[in-house]
Structure formats: C-alpha cells, structure tokens
One Martini backbone bead per residue (centre of mass of N, CA, C, O) as a GRO file, in nm:
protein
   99
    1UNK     BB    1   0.542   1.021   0.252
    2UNK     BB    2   0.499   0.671   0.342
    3UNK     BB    3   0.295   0.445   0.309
    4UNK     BB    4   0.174   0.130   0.499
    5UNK     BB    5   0.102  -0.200   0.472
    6UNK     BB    6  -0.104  -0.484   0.587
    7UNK     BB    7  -0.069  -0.820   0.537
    8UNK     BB    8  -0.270  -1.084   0.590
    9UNK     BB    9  -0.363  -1.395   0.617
   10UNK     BB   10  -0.632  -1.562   0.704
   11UNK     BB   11  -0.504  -1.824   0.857
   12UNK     BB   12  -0.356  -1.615   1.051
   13UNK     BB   13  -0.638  -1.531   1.221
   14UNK     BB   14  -0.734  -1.808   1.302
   15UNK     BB   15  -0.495  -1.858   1.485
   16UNK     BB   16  -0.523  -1.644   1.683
   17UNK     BB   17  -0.738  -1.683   1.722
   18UNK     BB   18  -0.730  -1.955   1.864
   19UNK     BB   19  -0.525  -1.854   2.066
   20UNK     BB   20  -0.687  -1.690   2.224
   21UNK     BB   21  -0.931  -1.862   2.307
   22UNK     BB   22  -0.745  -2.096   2.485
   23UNK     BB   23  -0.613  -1.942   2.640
   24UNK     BB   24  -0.842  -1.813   2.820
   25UNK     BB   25  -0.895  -2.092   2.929
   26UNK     BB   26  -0.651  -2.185   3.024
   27UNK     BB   27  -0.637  -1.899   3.253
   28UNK     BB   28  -0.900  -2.018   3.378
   29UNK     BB   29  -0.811  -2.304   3.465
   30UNK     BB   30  -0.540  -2.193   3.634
   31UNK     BB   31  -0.738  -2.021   3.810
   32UNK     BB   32  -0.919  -2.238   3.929
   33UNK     BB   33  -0.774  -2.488   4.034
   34UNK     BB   34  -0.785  -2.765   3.863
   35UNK     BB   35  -0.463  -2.818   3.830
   36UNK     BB   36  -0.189  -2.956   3.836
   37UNK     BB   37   0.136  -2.832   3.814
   38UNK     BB   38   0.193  -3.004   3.557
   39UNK     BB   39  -0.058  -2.984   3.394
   40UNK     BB   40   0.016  -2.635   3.389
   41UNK     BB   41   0.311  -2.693   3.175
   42UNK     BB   42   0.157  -2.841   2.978
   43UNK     BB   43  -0.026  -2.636   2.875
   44UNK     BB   44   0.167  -2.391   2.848
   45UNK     BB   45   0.341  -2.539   2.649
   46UNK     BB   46   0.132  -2.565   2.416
   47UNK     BB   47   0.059  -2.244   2.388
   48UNK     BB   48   0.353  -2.208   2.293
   49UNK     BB   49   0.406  -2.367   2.073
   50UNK     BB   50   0.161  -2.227   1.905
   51UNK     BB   51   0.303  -2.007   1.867
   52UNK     BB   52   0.582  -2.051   1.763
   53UNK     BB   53   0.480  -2.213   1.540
   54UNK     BB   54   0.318  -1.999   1.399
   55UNK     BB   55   0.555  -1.789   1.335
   56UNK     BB   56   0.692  -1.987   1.170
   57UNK     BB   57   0.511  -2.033   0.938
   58UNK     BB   58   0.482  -1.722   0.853
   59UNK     BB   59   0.749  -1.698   0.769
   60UNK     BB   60   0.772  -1.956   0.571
   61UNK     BB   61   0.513  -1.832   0.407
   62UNK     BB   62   0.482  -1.481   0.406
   63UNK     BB   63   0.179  -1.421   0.607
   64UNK     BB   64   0.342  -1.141   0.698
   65UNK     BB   65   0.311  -0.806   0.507
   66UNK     BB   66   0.486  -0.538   0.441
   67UNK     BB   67   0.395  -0.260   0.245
   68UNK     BB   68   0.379  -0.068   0.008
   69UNK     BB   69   0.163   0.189  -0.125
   70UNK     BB   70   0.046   0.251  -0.400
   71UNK     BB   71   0.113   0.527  -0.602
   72UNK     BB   72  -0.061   0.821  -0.686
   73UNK     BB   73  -0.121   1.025  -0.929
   74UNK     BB   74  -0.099   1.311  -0.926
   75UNK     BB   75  -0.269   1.633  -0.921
   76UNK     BB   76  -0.330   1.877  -1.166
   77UNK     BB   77  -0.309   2.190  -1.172
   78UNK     BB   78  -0.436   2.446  -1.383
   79UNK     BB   79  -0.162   2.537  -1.453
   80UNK     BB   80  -0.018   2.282  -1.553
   81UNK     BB   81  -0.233   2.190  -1.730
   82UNK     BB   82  -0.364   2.108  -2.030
   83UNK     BB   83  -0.485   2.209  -2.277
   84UNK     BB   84  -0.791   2.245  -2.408
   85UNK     BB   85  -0.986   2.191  -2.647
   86UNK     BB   86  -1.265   2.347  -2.874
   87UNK     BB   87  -1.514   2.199  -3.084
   88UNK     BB   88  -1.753   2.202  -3.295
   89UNK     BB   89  -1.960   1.970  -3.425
   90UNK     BB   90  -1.884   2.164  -3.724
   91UNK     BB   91  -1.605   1.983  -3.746
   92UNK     BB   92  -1.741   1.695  -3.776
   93UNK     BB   93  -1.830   1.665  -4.063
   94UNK     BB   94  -1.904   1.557  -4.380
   95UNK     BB   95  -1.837   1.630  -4.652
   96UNK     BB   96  -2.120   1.735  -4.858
   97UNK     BB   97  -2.322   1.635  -4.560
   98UNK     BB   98  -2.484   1.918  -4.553
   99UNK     BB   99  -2.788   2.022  -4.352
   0.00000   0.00000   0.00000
C-alpha cells in the first residue's frame, strides 16, 4: 500500500486564502441588497476569474503537486539480522604494549 503526500507551495495557499476572504465579502454585500444587478454579475465575474486565473497559474507552474511518499527501508527482524560479532577490548591492544 503506497501512501502519497500533497505539496502545495506558499503562493498558492495565500491566493487561496485572498479568494477565500474576498468571496465572503462578495456574498455579503450581494445577499444585503447593496449593489445592483450589474454591479452584482461584474463582482460575481471578478471571483470567477480569480479562481480561473489561480487555477491556470497552479497549472502552468506545477504548484500543486500529489508525490508518492519516499519508502523507509523495512526494519529488520532478529530472526532475518545479521550476526553481530562481540570482542573484548584486549583484542584491539597494540602488540608489545600490554600493561
């Protein structure tokens, strides 16, 4: 089973957040009656394109990218490990300097 990540870069998060806030502005001030209906299809138009826009630019800059995770090599069980070898310190003694 492979697991895969989401990488999104910086830009991309706050143009997200900027359409985000903007757009609840948007549909605050169309839903309290301030504009008229022209006025309400060229906001509704501008949101639009934001998103558009954002959409080409992730696109064509590949700022929204799924990636497999990078595998960790398997841990190893006692039964499959190597051997470990075990030696005394005085095997590791230079000749003739023994004290």
């Amino acid at each position: 089973m492979s697991s895969t990540q989401l990488r999104v870069r910086r830009w991309v998060m706050w143009w997200f957040s900027i359409g985000i806030i903007c757009g609840v502005i948007a549909v605050s001030v169309i839903v309290g009656d301030h504009l008229t209906a022209s006025q309400e299809k060229i906001v509704l138009l501008i949101g639009a394109a934001h998103w558009v826009l954002g959409g080409i630019v992730c696109w064509a800059f590949a700022s929204v990218k799924i990636e497999p995770l990078p595998s960790q090599p398997e841990q190893e069980s006692a039964d499959t490990a190597p051997e470990r070898y075990w030696h005394p310190a005085s095997d590791f003694l230079l000749p003739g300097r023994r004290h």
